[in-house]
N, C-alpha and C positions, 0 to 999 in steps of 0.2 A: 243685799244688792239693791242699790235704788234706780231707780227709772225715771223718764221725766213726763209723766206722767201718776195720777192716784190711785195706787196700789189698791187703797180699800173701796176706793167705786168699783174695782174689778174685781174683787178678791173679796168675797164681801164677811167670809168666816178665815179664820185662823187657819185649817189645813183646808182643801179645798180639791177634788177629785176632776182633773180632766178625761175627756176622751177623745175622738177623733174630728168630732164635731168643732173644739176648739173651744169651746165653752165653759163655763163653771156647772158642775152638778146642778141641779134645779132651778137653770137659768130661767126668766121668764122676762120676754121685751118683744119688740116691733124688731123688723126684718131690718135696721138701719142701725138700731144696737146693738145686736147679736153680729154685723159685721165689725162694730167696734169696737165688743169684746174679742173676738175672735182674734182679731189682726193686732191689739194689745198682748193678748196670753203668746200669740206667734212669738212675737220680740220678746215675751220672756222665756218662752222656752229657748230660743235660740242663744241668748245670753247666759243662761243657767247652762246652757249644756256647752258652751263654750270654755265657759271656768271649770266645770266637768272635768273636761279634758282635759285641761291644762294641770289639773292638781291631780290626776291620774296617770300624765305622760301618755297621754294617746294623741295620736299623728293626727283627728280630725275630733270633732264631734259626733255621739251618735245620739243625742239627741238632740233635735229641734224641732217647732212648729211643723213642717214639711213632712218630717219622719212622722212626726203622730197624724198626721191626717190621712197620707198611706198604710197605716198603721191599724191594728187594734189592737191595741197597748193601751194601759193607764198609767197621768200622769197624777201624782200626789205633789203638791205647792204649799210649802208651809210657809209661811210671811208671818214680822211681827208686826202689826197693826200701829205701835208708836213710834215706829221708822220715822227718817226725813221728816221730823218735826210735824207729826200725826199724820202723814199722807201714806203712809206703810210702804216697806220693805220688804224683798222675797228673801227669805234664810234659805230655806230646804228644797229636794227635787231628788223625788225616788220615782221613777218609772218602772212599769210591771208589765210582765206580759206572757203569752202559752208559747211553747216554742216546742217543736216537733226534735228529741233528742234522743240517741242512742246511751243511755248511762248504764255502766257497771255498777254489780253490787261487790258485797266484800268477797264473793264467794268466785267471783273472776267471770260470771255470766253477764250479759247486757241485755237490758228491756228497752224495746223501744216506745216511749212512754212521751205525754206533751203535758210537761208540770207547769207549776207554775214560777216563772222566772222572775231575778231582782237584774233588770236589764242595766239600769243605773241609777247610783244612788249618790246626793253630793249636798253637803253642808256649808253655806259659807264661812272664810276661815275666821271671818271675825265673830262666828255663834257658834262656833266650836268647842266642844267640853263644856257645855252649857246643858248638857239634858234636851237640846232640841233634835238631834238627831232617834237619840230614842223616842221619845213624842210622835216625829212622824215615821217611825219602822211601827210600834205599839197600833198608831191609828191603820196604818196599811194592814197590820194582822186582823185585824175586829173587821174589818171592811172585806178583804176578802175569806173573810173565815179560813184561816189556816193560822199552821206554828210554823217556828222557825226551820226547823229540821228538814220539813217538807221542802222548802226552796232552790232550788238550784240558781245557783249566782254565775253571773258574767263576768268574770273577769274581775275579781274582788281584789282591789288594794289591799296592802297591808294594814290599811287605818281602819280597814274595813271589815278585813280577818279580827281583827282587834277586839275591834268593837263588838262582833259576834261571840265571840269571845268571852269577854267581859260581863255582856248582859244576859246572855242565852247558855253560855257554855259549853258551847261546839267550839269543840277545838281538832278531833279526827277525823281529817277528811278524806275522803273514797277517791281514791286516781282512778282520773278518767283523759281521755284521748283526745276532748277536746278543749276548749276555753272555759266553760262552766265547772261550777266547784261543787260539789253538794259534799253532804257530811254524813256522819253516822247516824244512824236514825232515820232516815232518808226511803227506806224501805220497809220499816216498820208501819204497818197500815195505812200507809200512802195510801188517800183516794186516787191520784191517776195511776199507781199501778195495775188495779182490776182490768183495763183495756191494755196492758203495755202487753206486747208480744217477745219470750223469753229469745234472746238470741241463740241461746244453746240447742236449742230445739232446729234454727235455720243452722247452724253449725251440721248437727248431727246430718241433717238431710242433706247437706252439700256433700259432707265424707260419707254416705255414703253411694252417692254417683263418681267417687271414685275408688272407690275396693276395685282391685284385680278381677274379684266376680261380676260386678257389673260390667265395666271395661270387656270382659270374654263373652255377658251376655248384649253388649250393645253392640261390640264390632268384632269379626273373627280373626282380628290379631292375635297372633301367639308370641308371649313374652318367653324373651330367652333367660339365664337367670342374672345375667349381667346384668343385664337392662333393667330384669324387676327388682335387683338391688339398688339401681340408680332411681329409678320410680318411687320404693320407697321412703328412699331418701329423698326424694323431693315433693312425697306428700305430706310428710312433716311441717314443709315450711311452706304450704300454699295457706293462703289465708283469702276474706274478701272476695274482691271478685274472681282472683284468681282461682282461686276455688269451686266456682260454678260449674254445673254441669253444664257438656259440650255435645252437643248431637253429634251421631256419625257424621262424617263427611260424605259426601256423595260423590265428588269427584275424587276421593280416596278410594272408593270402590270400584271406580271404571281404573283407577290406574293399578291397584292389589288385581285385579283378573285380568288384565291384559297383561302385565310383569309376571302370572302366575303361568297365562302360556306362555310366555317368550322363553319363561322361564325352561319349563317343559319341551319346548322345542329344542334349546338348545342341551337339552339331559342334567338340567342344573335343580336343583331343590330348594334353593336359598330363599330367603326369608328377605329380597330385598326391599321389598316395598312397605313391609314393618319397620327395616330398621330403617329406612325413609321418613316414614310416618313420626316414629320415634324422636330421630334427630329433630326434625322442625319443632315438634311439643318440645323439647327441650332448647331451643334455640339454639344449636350447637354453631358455633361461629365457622364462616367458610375457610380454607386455607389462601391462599395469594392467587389473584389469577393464573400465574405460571403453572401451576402444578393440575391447570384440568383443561381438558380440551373441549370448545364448546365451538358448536356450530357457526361457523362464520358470517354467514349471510342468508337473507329467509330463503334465497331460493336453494338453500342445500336441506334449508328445514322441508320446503314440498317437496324435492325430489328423494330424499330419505328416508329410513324408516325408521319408526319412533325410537328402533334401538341404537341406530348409527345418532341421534343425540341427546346425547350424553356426558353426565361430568365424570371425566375418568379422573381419578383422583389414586395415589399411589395405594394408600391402607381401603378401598369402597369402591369399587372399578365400575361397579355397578349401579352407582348411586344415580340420580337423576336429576336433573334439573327440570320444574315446572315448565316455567316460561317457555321454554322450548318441546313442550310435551301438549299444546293443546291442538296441532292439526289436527291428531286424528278423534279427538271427541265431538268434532263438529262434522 
């Protein structure tokens, strides 16, 4: 890609290491230079990363000038120097950078680990199959000491699967959840694994703030066996956050012993304000306003008592409605 402007005033070696500064690797000049390197390497990042995208099929660019200066990411610039009739050309543009990832191994566990990433990588199409694209992947491996293996990829084309392919020989790659691709070997003496935190570990500790035996040592509900048949069928499929453990409630305890005497006054035993508690943790949907009768106006809620409102409902007579249950906690 040519510019109108000289490539090798700026660019002054064949591959050439940016960073956020904007600069070339061991720039040295006056404060008036170094803004006219800066604002030159700008316009090529943003041109490079423009045909980027476009030869990726991606709806914007994600790299340009802008991005790497909020950035600590590096950029790698490969140029041939006898471009536009000796004023040089930019061919190549691989950007790198640490990125904070959840990745799975083969083994179905995930570490949360921050490797090192090939955020974007792009040849132009006229020095393509030409050996420059290996040239600047080769020079990126020596510079950041690492191998192939080790890298987790952004969003890798197919020309790009390929090309891994071809010269490294990864071709098994590890499914993961989100846009990054990494491959086999990947977890084999990884340096950023030693700091990665196993997920199977925060898995375990989530299942187990929900066993039946915590749940009876955190709140004195008692499951009836319906119920903990539907419970554990829906611990199966809790995942994520839904999975977390949930402190008791508080105003679940002033409503389970005020419902425990009411309960009791009126000669009744039931368990209504578990199978209460119940219902909401499963988000059991309401039936149609017609079939409950609920308090018409606030002033029937003061002059009432918490048990005149109430959602009567044909199969739960007993059942409650919140919103109409807070006068007497204040």
């Amino acid at each position: 890609m040519e510019f109108p402007f000289n490539i090798n005033n700026i660019l002054k070696h064949k591959i050439t290491k940016v960073k956020q500064n904007l600069l070339p690797e061991g720039f040295s000049g006056d404060r008036r230079s170094a803004w006219d390197h800066a604002s030159k390497i700008s316009d090529i990042l943003d041109e490079m990363g423009r045909a980027s995208a476009v030869a990726q099929g991606l709806q914007k660019a994600i790299t340009s000038g802008e991005r790497l200066r909020n950035s600590e990411h590096t950029v790698y610039l490969l140029i041939d120097p006898e471009g536009k009739s000796g004023e040089g050309s930019v061919v190549g543009l691989l950007k790198m950078g640490r990125k904070k990832l959840f990745v799975f191994d083969a083994a179905g566990a995930h570490h949360e680990m921050q490797p090192l990433c090939v955020l974007d990588f792009y040849v132009h199409e006229s020095k393509q199959r030409m050996g420059c694209g290996k040239t600047l992947y080769e020079y990126m491996l020596r510079e950041e000491n690492t191998s192939p293996q080790y890298l987790a990829i952004d969003r890798p084309s197919e020309k790009f699967l390929g090309f891994l392919y071809k010269h490294y020989g990864l071709q098994k790659i590890l499914p993961q959840t989100n846009n990054f691709v990494v491959f086999e070997g990947f977890f084999t003496d990884n340096p950023d694994q030693k700091n990665s935190g196993s997920a199977s570990l925060l898995q375990s500790r989530s299942t187990n703030h929900l066993t039946p035996e915590s749940q009876s040592r955190s709140s004195p509900i008692r499951l009836s066996s319906e119920t903990q048949e539907r419970y554990n069928g829906l611990q199966q499929t809790l995942y994520g956050r839904y999975a977390a453990h949930r402190p008791p409630s508080t105003i679940g305890k002033i409503l389970q012993n005020s419902g425990s005497q009411q309960h009791q006054h009126n000669g009744g035993t039931s368990n209504t304000l578990s199978q209460f508690a119940i219902d909401v943790a499963y988000e059991a949907p309401f039936s149609p306003a017609g079939d409950f009768g609920i308090c018409k106006s606030p002033l029937d809620v003061r002059s009432s008592s918490p048990a005149s409102c109430r959602l009567h409902h044909s199969s739960s007579p007993d059942r409650r409605d919140l919103k109409f249950y807070h006068s007497p906690l204040w």
